[in-house]
C-alpha positions as CSV (number, residue, x, y, z in Angstrom):
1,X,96.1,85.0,110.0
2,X,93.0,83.2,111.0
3,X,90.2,82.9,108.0
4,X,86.9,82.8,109.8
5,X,83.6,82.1,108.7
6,X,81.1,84.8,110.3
7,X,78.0,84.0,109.3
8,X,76.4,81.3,106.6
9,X,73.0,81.7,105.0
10,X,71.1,78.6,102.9
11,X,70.4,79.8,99.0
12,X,68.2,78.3,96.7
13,X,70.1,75.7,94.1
14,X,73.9,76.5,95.3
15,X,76.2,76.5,98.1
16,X,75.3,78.8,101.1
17,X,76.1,81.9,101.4
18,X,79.5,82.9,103.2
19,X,80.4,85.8,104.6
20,X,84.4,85.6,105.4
21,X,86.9,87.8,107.4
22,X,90.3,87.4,107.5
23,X,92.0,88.2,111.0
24,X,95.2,89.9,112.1
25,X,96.8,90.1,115.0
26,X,95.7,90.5,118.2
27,X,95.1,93.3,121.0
28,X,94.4,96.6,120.4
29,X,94.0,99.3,118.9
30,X,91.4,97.7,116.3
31,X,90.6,98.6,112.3
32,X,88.1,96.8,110.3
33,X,88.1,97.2,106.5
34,X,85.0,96.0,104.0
35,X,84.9,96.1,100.6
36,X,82.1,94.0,98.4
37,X,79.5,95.4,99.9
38,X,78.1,95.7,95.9
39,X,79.2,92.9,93.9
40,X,80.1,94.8,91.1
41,X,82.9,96.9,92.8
42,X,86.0,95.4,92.3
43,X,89.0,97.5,93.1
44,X,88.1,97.4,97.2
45,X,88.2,93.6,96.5
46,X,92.1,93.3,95.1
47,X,92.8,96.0,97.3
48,X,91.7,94.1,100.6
49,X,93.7,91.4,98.6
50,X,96.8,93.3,98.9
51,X,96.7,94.4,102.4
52,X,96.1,91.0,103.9
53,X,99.4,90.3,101.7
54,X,101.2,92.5,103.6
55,X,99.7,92.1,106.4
56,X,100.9,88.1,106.3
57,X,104.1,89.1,106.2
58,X,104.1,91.8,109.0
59,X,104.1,91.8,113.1
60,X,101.0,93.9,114.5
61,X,100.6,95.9,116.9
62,X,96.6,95.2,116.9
63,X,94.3,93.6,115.5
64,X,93.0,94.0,112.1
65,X,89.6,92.4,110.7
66,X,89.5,92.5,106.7
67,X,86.2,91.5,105.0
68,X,87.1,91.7,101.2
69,X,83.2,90.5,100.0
70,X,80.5,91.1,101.3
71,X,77.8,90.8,98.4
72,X,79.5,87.3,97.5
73,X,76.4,86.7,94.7
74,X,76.4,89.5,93.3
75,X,80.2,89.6,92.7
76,X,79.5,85.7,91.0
77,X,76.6,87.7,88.4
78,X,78.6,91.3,88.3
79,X,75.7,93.0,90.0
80,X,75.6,95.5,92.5
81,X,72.8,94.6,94.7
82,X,71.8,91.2,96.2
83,X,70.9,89.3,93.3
84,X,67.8,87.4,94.7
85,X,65.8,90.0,95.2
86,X,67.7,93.3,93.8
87,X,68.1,94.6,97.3
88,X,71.2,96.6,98.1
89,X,72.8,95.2,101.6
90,X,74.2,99.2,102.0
91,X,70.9,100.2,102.5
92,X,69.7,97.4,105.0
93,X,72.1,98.3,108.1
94,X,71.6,98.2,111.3
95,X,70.4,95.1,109.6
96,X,67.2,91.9,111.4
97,X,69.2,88.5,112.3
98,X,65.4,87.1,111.9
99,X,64.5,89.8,108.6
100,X,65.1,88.8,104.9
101,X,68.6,88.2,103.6
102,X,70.3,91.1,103.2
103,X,69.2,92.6,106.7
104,X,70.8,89.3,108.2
105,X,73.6,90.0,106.2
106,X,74.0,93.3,107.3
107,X,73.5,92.6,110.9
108,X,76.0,89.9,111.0
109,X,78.7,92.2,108.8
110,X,77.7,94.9,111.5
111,X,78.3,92.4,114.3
112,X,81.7,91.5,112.6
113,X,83.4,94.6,112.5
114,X,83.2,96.4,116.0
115,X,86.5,97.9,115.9
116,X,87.8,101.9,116.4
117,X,88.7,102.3,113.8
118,X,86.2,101.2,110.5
119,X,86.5,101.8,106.5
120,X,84.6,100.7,103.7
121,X,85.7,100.7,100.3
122,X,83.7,101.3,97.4
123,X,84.0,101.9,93.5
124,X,82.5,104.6,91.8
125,X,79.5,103.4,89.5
126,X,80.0,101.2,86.2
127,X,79.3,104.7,84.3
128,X,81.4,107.2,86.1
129,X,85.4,107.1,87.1
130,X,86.4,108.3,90.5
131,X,90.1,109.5,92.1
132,X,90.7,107.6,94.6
133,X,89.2,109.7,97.9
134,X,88.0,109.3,101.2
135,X,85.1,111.1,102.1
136,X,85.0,112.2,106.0
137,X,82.8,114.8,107.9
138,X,83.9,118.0,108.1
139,X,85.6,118.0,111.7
140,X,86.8,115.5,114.2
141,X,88.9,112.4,113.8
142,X,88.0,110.7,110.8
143,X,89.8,114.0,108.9
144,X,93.2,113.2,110.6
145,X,92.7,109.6,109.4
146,X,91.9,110.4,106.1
147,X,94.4,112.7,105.7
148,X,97.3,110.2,107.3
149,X,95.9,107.7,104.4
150,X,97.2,110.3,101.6
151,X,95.2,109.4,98.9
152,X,94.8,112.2,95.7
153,X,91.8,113.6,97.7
154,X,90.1,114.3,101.0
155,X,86.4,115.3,100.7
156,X,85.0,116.9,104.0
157,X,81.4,116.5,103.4
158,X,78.7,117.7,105.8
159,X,76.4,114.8,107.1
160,X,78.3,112.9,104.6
161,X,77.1,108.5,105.1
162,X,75.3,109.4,108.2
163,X,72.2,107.7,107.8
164,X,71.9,105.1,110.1
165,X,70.9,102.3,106.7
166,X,74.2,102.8,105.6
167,X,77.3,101.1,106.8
168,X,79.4,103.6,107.6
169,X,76.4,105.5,109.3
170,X,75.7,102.2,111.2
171,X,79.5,102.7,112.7
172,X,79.2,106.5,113.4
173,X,75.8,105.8,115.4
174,X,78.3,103.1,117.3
175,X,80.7,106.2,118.0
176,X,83.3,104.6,115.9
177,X,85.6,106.3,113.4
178,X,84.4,105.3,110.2
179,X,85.7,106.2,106.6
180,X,84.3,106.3,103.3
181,X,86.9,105.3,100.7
182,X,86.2,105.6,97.0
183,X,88.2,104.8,93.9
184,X,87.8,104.2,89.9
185,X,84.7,102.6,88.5
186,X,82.3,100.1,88.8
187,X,82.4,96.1,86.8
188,X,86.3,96.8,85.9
189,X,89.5,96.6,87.9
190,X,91.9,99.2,87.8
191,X,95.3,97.7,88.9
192,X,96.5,101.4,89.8
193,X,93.4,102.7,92.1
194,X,93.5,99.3,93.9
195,X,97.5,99.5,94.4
196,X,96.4,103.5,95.4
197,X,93.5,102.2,98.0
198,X,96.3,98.9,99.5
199,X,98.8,101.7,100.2
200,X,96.5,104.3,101.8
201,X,94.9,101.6,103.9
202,X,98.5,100.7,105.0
203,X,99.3,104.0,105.9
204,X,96.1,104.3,108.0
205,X,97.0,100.6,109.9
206,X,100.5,102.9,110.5
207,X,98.5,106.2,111.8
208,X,96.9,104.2,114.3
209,X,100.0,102.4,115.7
210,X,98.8,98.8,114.1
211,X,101.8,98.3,111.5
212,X,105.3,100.1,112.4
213,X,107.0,99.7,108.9
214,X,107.2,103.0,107.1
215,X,105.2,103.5,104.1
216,X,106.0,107.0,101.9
217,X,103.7,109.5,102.0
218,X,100.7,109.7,99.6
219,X,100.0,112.9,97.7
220,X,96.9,114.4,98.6
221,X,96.0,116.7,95.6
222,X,92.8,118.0,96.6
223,X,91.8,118.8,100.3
224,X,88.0,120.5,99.8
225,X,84.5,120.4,100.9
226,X,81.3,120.8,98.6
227,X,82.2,124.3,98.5
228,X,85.4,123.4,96.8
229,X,84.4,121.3,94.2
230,X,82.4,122.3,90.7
231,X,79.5,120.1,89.4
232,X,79.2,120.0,85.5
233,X,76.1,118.3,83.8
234,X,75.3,117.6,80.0
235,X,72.6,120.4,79.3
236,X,71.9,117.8,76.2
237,X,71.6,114.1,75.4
238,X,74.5,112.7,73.4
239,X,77.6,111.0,73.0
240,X,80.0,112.7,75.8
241,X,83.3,112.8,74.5
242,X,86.1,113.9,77.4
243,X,88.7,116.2,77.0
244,X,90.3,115.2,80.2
245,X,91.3,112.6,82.3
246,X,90.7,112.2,86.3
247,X,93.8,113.9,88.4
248,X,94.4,116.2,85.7
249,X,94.8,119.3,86.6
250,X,92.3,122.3,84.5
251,X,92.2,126.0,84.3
252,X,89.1,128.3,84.4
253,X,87.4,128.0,81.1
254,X,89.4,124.5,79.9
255,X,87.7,122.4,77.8
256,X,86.6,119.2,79.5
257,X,84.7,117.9,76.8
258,X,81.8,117.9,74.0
259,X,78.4,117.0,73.4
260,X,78.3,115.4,70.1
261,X,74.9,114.0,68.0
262,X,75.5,110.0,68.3
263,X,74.4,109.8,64.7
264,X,76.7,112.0,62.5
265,X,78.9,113.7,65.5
266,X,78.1,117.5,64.8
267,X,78.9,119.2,67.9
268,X,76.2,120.2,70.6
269,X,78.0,121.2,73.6
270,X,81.1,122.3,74.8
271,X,81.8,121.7,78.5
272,X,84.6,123.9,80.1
273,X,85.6,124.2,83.9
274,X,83.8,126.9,85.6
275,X,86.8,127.0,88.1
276,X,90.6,126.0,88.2
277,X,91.6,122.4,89.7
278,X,92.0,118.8,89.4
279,X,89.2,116.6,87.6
280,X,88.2,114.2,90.5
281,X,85.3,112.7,88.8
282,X,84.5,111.9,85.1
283,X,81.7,110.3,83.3
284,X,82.9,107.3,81.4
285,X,80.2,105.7,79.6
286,X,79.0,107.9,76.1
287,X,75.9,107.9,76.1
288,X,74.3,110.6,78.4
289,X,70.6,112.4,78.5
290,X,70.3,116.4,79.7
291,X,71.5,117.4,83.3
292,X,73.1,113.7,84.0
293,X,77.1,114.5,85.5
294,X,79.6,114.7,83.3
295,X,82.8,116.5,85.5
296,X,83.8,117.1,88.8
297,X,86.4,119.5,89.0
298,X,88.0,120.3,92.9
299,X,90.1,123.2,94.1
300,X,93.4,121.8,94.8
301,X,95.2,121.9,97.9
């Protein structure tokens, strides 16, 4: 393993800033993996953590590039964007080597990680609690890859990360196989979405011929595109209390959970699944105002 410094940037009153990828291997084929792209997203962190564990004890076929931090600051203050300024670094790629921090942050990260194969890891937000996924276009080869990763779902989304500020839009307009990997929520580590995210990302280093050890097969539970998967919003403000938990598995008409007055707890909505499936997304924090997301619910496979 080789821990290289890729870039250093001078901060105000602290050490400099250090952007760090741990190396693999050598040769091709070639997968680069980034999580920490918003400090406050913790699972992709311990998850990176885990692979380069088992990565240290493996022989590759390949090379493998794993940047487990990005937004180093922000992880130190639990924020998601760059905390000098508030700017988010996923929305500063291709990224300036001569612009303002985060767009030499992002061109150097985009500079780091020219691979064929690309992920980037992300949490869902502080407030809502994702399965763990991978989100893909609709056709061509990032829907093998996902699918060989067997996480609980593949999303097939149309246009899904393609602008070219993102990161993984930034590795599509390279012509590079990029995925989108989501799991559990925002400013809290989940030991079992991170252990979930490590194994799928191991199966994917297997897919493309990097590791040869065997991993068992994930279960995918959902395989769906927009079409596939029901939206449910609060038609009031309240206190949101769930009936459900994410990966269970709902009928038509289930109850997923209430509205209730935060002061007193009469009932004002009822929320039930307009469709049969597996709850993939669910709103965690209480407190909600009208037509914020409560419940995904996706058709399973």
């Amino acid at each position: 393993m080789r821990d290289r410094v890729v870039f250093q940037l001078s901060a105000p009153y602290r050490e400099p800033y250090t952007l760090r990828a741990l190396e693999f291997g050598s040769g091709g084929p070639t997968v680069a993996i980034v999580a920490g792209l918003h400090g406050n997203e913790l699972n992709g962190v311990h998850a990176l953590n885990l692979v380069a564990s088992a990565l240290r004890m493996a022989r590759l076929n390949g090379t493998v590039t794993l940047i487990p931090v990005v937004n180093t600051f922000g992880l130190d203050q639990g924020t998601k964007r760059w905390p000098i300024d508030d700017n988010d670094i996923n929305q500063a790629f291709p990224g300036d080597p001569q612009g303002s921090a985060v767009q030499r942050i992002a061109f150097a990260l985009l500079d780091a990680t020219q691979a064929e194969v690309c992920v980037d890891v992300h949490s869902g937000s502080p407030l809502v609690d994702e399965i763990c996924q991978a989100r893909v276009p609709l056709t061509g080869r990032e829907v093998g890859l996902a699918r060989a990763m067997g996480l609980p779902m593949v999303w097939r989304r149309e246009g899904d990360r393609l602008e070219a500020t993102g990161l993984v839009g930034a590795w599509r307009e390279r012509g590079v196989a990029a995925l989108h990997v989501v799991g559990g929520r925002g400013a809290t580590l989940d030991l079992v979405r991170s252990r979930q995210i490590a194994d799928g990302l191991l199966r994917l280093l297997t897919e493309v011929g990097v590791l040869r050890f065997g991993m068992e097969p994930g279960k995918i539970l959902v395989d769906a595109t927009r079409r596939g998967v029901a939206y449910h919003y609060s038609s009031f403000g309240g206190f949101w209390v769930p009936e459900v938990a994410v990966g269970d598995r709902v009928a038509a008409g289930h109850l997923l959970g209430t509205i209730n007055e935060v002061v007193g707890g009469s009932l004002v909505e009822e929320v039930r699944a307009d469709r049969a499936g597996v709850v993939v997304t669910m709103r965690s924090y209480p407190v909600v105002h009208a037509r914020e997301l409560l419940v995904r619910v996706a058709e399973p496979t």
